[in-house]
C-alpha positions as CSV (number, residue, x, y, z in Angstrom):
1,X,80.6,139.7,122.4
2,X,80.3,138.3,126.2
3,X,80.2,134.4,124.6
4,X,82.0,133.2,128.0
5,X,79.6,135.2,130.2
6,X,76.6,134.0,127.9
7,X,77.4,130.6,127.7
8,X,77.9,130.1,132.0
9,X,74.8,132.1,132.5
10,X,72.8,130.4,130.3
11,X,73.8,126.4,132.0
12,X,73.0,128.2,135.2
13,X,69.7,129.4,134.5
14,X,68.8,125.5,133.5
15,X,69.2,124.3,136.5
16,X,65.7,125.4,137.3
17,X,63.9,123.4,134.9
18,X,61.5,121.2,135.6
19,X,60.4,123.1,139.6
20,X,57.2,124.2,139.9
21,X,58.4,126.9,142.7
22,X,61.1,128.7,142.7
23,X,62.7,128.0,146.7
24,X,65.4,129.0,148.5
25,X,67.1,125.5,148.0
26,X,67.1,125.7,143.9
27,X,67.7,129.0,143.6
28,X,70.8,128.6,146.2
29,X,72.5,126.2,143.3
30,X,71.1,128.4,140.3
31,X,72.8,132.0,142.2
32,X,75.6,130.1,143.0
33,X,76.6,129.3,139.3
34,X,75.3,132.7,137.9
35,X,77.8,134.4,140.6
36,X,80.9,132.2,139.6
37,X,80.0,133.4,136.5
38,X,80.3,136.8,136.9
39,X,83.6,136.5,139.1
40,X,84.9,134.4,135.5
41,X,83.5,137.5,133.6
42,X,85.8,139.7,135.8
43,X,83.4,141.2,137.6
44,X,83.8,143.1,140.8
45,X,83.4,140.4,143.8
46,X,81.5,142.6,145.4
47,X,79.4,144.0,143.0
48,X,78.7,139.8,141.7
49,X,77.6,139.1,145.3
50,X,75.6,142.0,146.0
51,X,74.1,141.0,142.3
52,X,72.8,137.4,143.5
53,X,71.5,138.8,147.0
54,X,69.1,141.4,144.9
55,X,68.2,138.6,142.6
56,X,67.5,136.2,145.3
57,X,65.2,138.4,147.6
58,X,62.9,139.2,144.3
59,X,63.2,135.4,143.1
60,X,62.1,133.2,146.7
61,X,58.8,132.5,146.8
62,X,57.3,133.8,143.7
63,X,54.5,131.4,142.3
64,X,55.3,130.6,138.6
65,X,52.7,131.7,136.5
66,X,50.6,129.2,133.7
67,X,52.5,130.0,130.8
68,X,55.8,130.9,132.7
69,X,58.6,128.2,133.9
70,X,61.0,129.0,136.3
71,X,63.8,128.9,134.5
72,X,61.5,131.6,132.5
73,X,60.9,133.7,135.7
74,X,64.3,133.6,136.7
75,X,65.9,135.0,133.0
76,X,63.5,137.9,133.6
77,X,64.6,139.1,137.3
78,X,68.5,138.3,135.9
79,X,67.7,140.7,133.0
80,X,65.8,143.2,134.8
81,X,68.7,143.4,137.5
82,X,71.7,143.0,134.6
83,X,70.0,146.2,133.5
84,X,69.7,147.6,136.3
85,X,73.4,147.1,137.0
86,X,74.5,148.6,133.5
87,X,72.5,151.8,134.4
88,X,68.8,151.3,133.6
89,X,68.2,154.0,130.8
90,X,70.3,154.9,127.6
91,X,72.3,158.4,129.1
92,X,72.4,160.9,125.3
93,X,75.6,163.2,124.9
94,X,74.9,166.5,126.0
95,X,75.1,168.7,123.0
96,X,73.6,172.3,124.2
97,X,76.5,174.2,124.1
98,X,77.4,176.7,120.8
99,X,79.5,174.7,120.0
100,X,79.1,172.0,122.0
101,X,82.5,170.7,123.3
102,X,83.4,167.3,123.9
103,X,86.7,166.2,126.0
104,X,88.5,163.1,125.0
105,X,90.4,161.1,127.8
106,X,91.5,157.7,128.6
107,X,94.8,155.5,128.7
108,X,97.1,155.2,125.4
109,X,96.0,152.3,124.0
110,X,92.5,152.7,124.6
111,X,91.5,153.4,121.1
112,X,90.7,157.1,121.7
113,X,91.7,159.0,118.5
114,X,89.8,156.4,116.4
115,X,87.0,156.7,118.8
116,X,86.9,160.6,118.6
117,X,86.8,160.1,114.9
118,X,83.9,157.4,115.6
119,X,82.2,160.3,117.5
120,X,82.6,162.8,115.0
121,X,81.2,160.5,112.1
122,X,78.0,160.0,114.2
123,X,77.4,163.6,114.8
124,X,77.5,164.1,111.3
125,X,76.0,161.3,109.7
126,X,73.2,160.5,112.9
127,X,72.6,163.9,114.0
128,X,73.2,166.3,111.7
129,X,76.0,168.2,113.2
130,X,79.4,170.0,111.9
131,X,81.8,168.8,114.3
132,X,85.5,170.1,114.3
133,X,87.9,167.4,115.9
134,X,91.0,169.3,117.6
135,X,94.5,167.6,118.1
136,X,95.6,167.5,121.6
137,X,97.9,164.4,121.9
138,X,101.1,166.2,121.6
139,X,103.5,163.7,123.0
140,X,102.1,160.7,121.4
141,X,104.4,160.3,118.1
142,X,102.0,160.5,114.3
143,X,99.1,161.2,116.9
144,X,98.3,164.3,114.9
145,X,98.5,162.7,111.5
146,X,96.4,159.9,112.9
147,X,93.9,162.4,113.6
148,X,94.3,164.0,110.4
149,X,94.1,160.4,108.5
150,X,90.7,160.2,110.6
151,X,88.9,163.2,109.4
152,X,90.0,163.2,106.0
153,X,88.6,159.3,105.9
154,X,85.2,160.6,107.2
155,X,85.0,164.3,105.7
156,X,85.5,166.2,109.4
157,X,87.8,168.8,109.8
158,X,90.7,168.6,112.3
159,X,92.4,171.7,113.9
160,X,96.1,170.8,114.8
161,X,98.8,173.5,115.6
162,X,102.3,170.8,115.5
163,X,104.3,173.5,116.8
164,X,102.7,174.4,120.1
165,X,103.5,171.8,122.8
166,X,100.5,173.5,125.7
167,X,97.6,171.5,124.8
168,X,95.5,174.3,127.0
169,X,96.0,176.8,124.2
170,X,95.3,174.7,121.5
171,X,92.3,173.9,122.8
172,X,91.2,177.5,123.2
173,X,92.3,178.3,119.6
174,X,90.4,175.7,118.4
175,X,86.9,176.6,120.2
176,X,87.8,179.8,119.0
177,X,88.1,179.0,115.3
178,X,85.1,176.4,115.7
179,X,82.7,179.6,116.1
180,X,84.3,181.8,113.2
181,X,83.6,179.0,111.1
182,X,80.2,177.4,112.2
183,X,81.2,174.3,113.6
184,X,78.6,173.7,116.0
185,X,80.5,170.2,118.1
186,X,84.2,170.9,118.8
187,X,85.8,167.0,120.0
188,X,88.8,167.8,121.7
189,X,91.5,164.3,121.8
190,X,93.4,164.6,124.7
191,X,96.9,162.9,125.1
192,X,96.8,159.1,127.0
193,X,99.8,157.8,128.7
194,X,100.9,154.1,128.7
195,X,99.9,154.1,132.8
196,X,98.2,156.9,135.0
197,X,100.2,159.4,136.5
198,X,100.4,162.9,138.3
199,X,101.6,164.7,135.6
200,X,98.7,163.5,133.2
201,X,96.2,164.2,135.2
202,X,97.4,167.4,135.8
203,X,97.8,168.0,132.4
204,X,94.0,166.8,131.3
205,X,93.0,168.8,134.3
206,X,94.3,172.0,133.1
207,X,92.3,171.5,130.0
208,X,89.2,170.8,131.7
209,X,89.4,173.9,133.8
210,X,90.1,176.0,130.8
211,X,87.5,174.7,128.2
212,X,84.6,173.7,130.4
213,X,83.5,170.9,128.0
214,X,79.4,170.3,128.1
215,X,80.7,166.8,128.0
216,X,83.5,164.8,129.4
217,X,84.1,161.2,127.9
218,X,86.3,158.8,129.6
219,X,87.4,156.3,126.8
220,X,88.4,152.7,128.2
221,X,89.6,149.4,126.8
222,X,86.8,147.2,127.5
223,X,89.0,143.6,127.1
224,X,91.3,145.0,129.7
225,X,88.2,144.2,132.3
226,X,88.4,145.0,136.0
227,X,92.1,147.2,135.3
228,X,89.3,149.4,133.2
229,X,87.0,149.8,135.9
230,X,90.3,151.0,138.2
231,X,91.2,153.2,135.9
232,X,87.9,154.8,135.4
233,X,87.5,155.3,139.2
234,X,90.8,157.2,139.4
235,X,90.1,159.5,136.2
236,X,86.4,160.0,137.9
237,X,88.5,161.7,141.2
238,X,90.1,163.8,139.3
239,X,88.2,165.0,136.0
240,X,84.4,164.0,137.5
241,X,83.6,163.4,133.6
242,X,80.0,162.5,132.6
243,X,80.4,159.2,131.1
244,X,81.9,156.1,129.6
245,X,83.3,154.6,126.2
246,X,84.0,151.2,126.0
247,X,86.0,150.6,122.9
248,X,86.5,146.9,121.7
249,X,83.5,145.2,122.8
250,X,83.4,142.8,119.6
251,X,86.3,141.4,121.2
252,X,85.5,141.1,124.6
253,X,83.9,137.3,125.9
254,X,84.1,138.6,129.2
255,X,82.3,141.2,130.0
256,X,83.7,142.7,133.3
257,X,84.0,146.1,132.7
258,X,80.1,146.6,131.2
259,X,78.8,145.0,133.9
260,X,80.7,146.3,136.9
261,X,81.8,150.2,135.8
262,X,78.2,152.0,136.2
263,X,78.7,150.8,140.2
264,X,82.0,151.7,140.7
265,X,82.2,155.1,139.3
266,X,78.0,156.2,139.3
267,X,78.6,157.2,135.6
268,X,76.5,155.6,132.7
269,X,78.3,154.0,129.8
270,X,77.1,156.1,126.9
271,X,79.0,154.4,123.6
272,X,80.2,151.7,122.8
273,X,82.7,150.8,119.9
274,X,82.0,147.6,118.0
275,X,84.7,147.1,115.2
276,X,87.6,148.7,113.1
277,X,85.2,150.4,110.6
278,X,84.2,154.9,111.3
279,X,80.5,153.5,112.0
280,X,81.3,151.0,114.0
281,X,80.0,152.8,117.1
282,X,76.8,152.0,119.2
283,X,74.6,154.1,121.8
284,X,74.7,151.9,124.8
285,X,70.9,150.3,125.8
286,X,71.4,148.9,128.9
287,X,68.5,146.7,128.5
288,X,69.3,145.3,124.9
289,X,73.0,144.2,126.3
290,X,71.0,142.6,129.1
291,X,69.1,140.6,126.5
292,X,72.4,140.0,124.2
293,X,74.3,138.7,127.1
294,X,71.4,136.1,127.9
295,X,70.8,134.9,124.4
296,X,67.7,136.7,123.7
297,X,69.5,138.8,120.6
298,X,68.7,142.7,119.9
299,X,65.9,142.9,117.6
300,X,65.5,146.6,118.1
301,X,68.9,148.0,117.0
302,X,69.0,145.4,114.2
303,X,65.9,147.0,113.3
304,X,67.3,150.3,113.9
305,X,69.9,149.3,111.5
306,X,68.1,148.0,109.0
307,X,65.9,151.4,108.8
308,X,69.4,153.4,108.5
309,X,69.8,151.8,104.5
310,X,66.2,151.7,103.9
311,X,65.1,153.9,101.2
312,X,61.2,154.0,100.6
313,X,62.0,155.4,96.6
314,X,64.2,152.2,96.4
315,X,61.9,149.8,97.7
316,X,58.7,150.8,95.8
317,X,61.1,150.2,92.5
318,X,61.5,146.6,93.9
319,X,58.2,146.0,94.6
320,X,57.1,147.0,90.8
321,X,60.1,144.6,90.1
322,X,58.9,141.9,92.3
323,X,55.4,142.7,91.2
324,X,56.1,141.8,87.1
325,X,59.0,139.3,88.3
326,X,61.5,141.2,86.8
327,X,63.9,140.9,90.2
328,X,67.5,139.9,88.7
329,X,70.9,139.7,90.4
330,X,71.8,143.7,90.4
331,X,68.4,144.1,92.4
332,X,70.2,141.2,94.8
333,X,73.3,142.5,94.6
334,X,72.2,145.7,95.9
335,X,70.2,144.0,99.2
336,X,73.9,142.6,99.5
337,X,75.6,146.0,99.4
338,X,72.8,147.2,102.2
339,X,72.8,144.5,104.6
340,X,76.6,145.0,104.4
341,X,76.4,148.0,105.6
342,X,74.7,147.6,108.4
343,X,77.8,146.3,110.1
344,X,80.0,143.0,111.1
345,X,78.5,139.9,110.0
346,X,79.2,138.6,113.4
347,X,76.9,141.1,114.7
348,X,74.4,141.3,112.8
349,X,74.0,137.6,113.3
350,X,74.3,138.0,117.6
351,X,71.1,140.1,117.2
352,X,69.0,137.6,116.0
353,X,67.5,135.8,119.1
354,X,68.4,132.1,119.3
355,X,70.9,132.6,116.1
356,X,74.0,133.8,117.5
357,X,73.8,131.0,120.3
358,X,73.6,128.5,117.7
359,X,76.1,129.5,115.6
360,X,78.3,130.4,118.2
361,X,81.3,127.6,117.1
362,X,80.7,128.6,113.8
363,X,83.3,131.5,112.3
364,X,81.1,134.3,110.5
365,X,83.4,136.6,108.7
366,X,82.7,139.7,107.4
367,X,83.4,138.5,103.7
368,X,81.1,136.2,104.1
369,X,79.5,137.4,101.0
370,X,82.6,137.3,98.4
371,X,81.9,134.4,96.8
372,X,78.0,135.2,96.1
373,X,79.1,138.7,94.6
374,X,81.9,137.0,92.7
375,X,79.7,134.7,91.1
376,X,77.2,137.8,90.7
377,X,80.4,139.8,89.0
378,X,81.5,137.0,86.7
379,X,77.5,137.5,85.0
380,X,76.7,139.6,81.8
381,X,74.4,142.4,82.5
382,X,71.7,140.3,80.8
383,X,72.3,136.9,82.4
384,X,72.2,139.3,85.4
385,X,69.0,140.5,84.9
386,X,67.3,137.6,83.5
387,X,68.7,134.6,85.2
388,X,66.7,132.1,83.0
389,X,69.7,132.6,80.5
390,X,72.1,130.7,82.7
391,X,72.3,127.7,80.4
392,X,74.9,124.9,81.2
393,X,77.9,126.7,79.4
394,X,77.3,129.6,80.5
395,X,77.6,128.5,84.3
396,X,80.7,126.9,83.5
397,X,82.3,130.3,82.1
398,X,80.2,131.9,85.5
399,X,82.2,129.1,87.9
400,X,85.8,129.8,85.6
401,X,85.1,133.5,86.2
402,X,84.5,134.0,89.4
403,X,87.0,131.3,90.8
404,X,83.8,129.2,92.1
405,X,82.8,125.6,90.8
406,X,79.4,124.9,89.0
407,X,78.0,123.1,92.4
408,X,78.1,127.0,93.9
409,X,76.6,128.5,90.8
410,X,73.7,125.9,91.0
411,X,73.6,126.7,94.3
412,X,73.0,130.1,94.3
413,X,70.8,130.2,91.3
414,X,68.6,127.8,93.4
415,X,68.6,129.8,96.5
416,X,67.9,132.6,94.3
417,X,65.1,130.9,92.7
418,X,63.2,130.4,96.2
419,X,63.9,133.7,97.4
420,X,62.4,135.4,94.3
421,X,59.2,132.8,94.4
422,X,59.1,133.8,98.4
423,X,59.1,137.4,97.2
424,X,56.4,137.0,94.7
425,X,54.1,135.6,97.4
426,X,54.7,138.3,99.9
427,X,52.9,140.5,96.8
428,X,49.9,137.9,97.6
429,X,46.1,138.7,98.2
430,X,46.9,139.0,102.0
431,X,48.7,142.5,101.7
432,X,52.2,141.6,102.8
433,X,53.9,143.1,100.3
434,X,57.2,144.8,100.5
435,X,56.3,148.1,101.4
436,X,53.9,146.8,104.3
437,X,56.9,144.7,105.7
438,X,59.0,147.6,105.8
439,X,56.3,149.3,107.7
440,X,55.8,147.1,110.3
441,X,59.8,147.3,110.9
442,X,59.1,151.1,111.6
443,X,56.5,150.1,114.0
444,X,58.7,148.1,115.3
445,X,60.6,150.4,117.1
């Protein structure tokens, strides 16, 4: 996410080491670079330039403070202004309407049906809602059965009527069914068109007028970079919707349309989608992106994530395990399973500050784990809960099973080994057990 943008702000910023001032004259070569930067990011020429001059007028002159280098000083008016740029505040869905109702639009292509699905799944899961997702797209060919394939993956209901072609009535019917049947969030997905034109916006218009959504989304393509910000600006004429989706921001290096669409159209980016997967969706934090795109990570929302699989009944079970070293491979297996949910690999990894711009050459895929679980797998339920067991034939049948070789398995029995003995002294004198830990990651937030 935003590794080209990251990567040329971050040898800007260096330029500054080693002054003991910041001055006009080295922050003229740092703003230059950080600018050029932005312009290769595809941001907005304007909104880059404007950018510096705002970063400049806080940066001249400002006496470095005794624990602070420039460099140092510098990352924190670049962050605090990045922020600023991407809308300064998280901007929440507006869900006060009975039922709340949520209007879809965007281009074809943009990844709006999956998203709506996305949005539904969050409701649901994050907020405890019964969403209904109604099918609009009726020019689109399987865009109904998409939608249908969507809700039945994630347990939502979808209202579809195939053989009515006026989207405006379906629309109604469906808000109309939504309160018969307690559905208390109605997401209405709209049709997209391959380029923007009259009879479109019309069309999405007609809707808007009729339904009065609490909510208007405008869902955009974020790799498409400055196009999306166009195309925002000419949906925001017409349909004056309340905010932004950026869909496919795990793919994005760039970054243009995050940084430059909260200028252009005055409307806050409030999700953002980060993979293939129904939970692959993110409330947008201006200020963690801020951090992510200059290497600092996002220890908050990996936090946040962490929290999301944490079950307190399940971790005072480990601890007892822990405590009388009874810890075995399901117990590890099951951490596995939890860490895997909390999203890509990738991601999880670009949280971590200082992590994700070391590894940043180095592929992480999401299976990263397959080979540990097979080995796991290829265990009796004994050897798998008392490791000790693992004599030399029996790692050789482990290797043969799991399609591994016995360097792996000694691998992983060793790493397993030190994790277990780190475990055990976490249980220490001190108090830092388990439970304590997983405290202080609630504090955290």
């Amino acid at each position: 996410m935003f590794d080209n943008l990251s990567d040329k702000l971050d040898k800007a910023l260096h330029i500054l080491k080693g002054h003991g001032k910041i001055t006009e004259v080295n922050v003229a070569d740092t703003l230059k670079e950080v600018r050029r930067a932005l312009l290769d990011a595809d941001v907005n020429f304007k909104i880059a330039k404007d950018f510096t001059t705002r970063v400049k007028e806080k940066a001249i002159g400002q006496d470095v403070l005794t624990t602070l280098q420039p460099g140092q000083l510098m990352v924190k008016i670049v962050k605090d202004e990045l922020t600023e740029l991407m809308g300064g505040d998280a901007a929440g869905v507006n869900l006060s309407g009975n039922p709340s109702v949520i209007l879809m639009s965007g281009l074809q292509g943009s990844g709006k049906t999956t998203f709506s699905g996305k949005l539904a799944n969050f409701l649901k899961t994050k907020k405890n809602k019964k969403p209904l997702l109604v099918a609009c797209d009726i020019y689109r060919p399987a865009a109904i059965n998409q939608l249908h394939v969507v809700g039945e993956q994630i347990g939502v209901e979808v209202y579809s009527e195939p053989e009515n072609k006026n989207p405006v009535s379906i629309s109604q019917n469906a808000i109309a069914y939504a309160k018969q049947n307690g559905f208390n969030v109605v997401i209405v997905d709209t049709a997209g068109r391959l380029a923007i034109d009259e009879q479109m916006m019309n069309e999405i218009a007609n809707v808007h007028a009729a339904i009065q959504p609490q909510e208007t989304l405008f869902v955009v393509d974020s790799m498409t970079g400055q196009d999306a910000v166009n195309t925002a600006k000419a949906f925001n004429d017409r349909l004056n919707f309340d905010g932004v989706v950026l869909t496919k921001l795990d793919g994005d290096t760039r970054g243009g349309a995050a940084i430059s669409i909260k200028s252009i159209v005055n409307k806050p980016i409030k999700f953002i989608g980060t993979g293939e997967k129904m939970d692959a969706i993110d409330v947008f934090y201006p200020d963690r992106m801020a951090d992510r795109i200059l290497g600092m990570g996002d220890v908050i929302s990996l936090v946040e994530r962490a929290q999301e699989q944490y079950d307190e009944e399940e971790a005072r079970k480990l601890q007892k395990k822990i405590a009388k070293n009874e810890f075995g491979f399901d117990d590890f297996l099951s951490q596995i399973q939890q860490v895997k949910k909390m999203g890509s690999m990738k991601d999880l990894v670009g949280m971590i500050p200082g992590v994700g711009k070391a590894l940043k050459d180095v592929e992480i895929e999401d299976d990263a784990f397959k080979h540990i679980e097979a080995i796991i797998h290829s265990m009796t339920p004994a050897e798998r809960a008392k490791p000790t067991l693992l004599d030399a034939k029996r790692k050789i049948r482990v290797a043969k099973g799991s399609g591994t070789d016995i360097n792996q398995v000694n691998q992983l029995l060793k790493q397993f080994d030190q994790m277990s003995k780190m475990m055990k002294m976490m249980q220490g004198a001190k108090g830092k057990n388990l439970m304590r830990m997983m405290g202080g990651m609630k504090g955290m937030q």
